[in-house]
N, C-alpha and C positions, 0 to 999 in steps of 0.2 A: 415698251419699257417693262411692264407686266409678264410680258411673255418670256423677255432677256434675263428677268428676277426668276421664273421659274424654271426656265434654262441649269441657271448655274443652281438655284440654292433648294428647289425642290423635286426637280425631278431627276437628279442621280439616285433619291431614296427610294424610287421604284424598284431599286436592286435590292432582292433580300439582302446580298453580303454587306451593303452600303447600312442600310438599314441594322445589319446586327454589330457593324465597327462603330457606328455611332453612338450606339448602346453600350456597348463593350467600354468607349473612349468618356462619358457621361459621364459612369460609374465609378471608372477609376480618377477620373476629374471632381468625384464628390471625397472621396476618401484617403487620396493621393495630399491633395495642396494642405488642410491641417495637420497632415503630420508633417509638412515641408516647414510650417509654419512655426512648429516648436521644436524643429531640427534648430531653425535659424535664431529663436529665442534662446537655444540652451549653447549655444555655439560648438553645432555637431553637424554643421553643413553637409563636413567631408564624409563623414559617418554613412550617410545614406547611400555616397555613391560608394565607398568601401563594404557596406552588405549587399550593395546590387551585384557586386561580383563575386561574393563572398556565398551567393546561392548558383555559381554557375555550375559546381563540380557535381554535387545535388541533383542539379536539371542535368548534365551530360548523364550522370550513373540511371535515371530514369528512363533516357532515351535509347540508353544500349541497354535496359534491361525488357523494354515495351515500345521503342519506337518513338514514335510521335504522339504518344499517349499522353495528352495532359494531363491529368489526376494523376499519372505515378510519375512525371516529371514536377508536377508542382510540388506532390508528397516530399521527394527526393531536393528539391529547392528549399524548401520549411524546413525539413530535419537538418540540412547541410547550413543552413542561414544561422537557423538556433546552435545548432553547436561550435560554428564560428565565435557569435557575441559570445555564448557561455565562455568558448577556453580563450577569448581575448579580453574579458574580465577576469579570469583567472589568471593569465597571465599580467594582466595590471595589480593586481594585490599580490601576489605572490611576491614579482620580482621591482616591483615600483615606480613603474613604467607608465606612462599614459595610456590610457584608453583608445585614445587616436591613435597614436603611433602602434603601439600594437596590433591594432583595429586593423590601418595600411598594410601591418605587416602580412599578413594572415590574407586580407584583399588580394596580396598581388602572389602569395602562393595559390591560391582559388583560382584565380584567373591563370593562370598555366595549367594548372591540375586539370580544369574543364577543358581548353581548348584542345588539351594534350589527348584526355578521354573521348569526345567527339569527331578527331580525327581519326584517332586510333577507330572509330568503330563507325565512324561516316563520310558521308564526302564535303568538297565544300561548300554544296547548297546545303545543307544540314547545316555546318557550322555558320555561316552565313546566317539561317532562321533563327537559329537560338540566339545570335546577339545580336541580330536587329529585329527580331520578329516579325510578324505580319497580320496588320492589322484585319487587313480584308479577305482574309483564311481564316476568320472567328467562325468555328461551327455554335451550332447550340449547345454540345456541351462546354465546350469555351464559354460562353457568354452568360450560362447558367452559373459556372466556377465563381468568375470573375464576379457577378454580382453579387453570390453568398457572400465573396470575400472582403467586399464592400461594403457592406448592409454589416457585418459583423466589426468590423474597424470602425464604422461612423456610432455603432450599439456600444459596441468598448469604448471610444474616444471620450461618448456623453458620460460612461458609468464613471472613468476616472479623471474627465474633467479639473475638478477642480484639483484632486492630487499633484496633478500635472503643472497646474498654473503655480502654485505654493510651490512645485519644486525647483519650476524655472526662477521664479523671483529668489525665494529663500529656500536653499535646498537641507539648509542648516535646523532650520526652522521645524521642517518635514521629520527630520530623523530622529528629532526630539522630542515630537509630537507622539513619533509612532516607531518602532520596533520593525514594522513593515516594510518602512519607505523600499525600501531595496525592491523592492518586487515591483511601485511601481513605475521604478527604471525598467527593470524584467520584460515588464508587460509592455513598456513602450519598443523595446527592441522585437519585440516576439510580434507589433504591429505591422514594424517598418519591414522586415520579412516576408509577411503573410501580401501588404500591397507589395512587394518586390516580386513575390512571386505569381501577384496575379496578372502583374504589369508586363512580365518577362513574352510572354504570346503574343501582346500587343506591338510592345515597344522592343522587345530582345531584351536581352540584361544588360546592354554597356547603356542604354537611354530610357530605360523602366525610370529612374529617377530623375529623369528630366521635367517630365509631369509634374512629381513631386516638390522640387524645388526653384526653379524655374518662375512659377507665377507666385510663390511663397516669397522668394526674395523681392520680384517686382511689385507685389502688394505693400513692404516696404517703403516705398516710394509715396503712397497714395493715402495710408492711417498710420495711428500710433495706437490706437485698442486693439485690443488681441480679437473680439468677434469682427472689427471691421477687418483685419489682417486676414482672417478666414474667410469671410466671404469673398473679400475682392478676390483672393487667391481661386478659390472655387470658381468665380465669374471667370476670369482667366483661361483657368485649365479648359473649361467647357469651350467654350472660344474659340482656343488653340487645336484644340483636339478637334472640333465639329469642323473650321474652316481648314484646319487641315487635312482632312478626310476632301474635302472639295474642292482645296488645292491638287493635290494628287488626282483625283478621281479626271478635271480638267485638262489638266497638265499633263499628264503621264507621269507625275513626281513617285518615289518612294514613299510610301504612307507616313511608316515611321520617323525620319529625319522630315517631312513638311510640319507633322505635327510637333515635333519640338522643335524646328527652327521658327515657327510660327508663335509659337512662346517665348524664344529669345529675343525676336524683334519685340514683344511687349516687353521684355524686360528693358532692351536697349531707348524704347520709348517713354518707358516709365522713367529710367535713370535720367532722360532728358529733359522732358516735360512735366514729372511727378511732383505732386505739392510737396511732399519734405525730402530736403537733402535732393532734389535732384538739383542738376546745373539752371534748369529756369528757376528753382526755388532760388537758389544762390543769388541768380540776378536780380531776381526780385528784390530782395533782401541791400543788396546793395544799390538798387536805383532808388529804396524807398528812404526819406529824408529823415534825418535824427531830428528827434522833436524835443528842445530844450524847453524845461520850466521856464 
């Protein structure tokens, strides 16, 4: 039995690559699910996965200016992510438009513009990398990025904390208080970017955001406090990401689609079996007796 346990769950990390996706998938499992968390609190679900595509043109123009150079494909993912939200809030106040719908619009010119540049200037294993990525191709400077970028979203998250919670409750409240509040929208977009962009190596850019909202929603399921929402969500991600590295690695699976269908089944488990709102909650609720004065 001992021997069968170390079979599957510790001896594939004798591979350094094993070893550095594991690391790689952690990191982004520590700083991914909280922002999933107040995607799903502000109701901008969609939002996340419209910037994940919204940084692929970014990552193509990096890749035909340096190859497979991550530091100028991620550069080229940040500056193209950021100035997506900028001119999709711009075009929300100018013309009156939603933010979402605009957001979409903008998404699905990105996602042509990238696929369109990476053909033009690669093949289809290229385009194939960049939108599914590969997790167990994390070099050291991969996994050095990735963690800056991690360690600096979980440093921001704490500094603007409480900005955050006041703006999901009452946003009304924030702008009243402070002249600012705008920025700390700003800064929550300029987040979801920066993990979009660390995510994109790992996971590619059409399931970078799966990490992120995925065990966010399934957390859901399980508390109604915003710290318990975070951490189950973190417990999750790591989960999902470490047994899916072990799926794959056994299996022969795809890295990236084990690791987030490995989180969708927690989600679909959660929706099942999860103390609130899920369908056991319901039954529960219904098998348990009304208790008359």
């Amino acid at each position: 039995m001992l021997d069968l346990l170390n079979a599957w769950l510790i001896a594939p990390f004798d591979y350094g690559f094993m070893r550095r996706a594991v690391v790689g998938g952690l990191a982004l499992s520590l700083a991914a699910p909280p922002l999933g968390v107040f995607l799903v609190l502000r109701g901008m679900s969609l939002i996340g996965d419209a910037m994940a595509h919204a940084i692929l043109p970014g990552v193509a123009l990096g890749f035909l200016v340096a190859g497979f150079s991550l530091p100028m494909m991620s550069l080229g993912g940040v500056l193209f992510g950021l100035a997506v939200a900028l001119l999709a809030g711009a075009v929300s106040k100018m013309g009156g438009q939603r933010e979402d719908a605009a957001m979409a619009s903008f998404f699905i010119i990105s996602l042509a513009a990238g696929v369109m540049l990476i053909s033009l200037g690669g093949s289809s294993v290229d385009l194939t990398h960049v939108l599914f990525g590969s997790v167990l191709a994390i070099n050291s400077t991969a996994l050095v990025l990735i963690a800056t970028i991690s360690s600096a979203i979980v440093i921001t998250l704490a500094v603007i904390f409480r900005a955050l919670v006041v703006e999901c409750l009452d946003p009304l409240f924030l702008r009243g208080q402070s002249r600012r509040s705008g920025w700390v929208h700003s800064v929550f977009l300029g987040l979801l970017v920066l993990n979009l962009t660390a995510g994109f190596q790992t996971l590619g850019t059409l399931m970078a955001v799966g990490l992120m909202m995925l065990p966010a929603t399934s957390a859901r399921f399980w508390s109604k406090r915003l710290e318990g929402l975070m951490g189950i969500a973190v417990v999750l991600a790591m989960l999902s990401s470490t047994g899916g590295l072990l799926l794959s690695f056994h299996l022969d699976l795809p890295s990236g689609p084990s690791i987030i269908l490995l989180a969708g089944a927690g989600y679909f488990f959660s929706a099942l079996f999860g103390r609130y709102h899920s369908l056991a909650a319901r039954w529960r609720r219904k098998a348990t007796p009304l208790v008359h004065d």
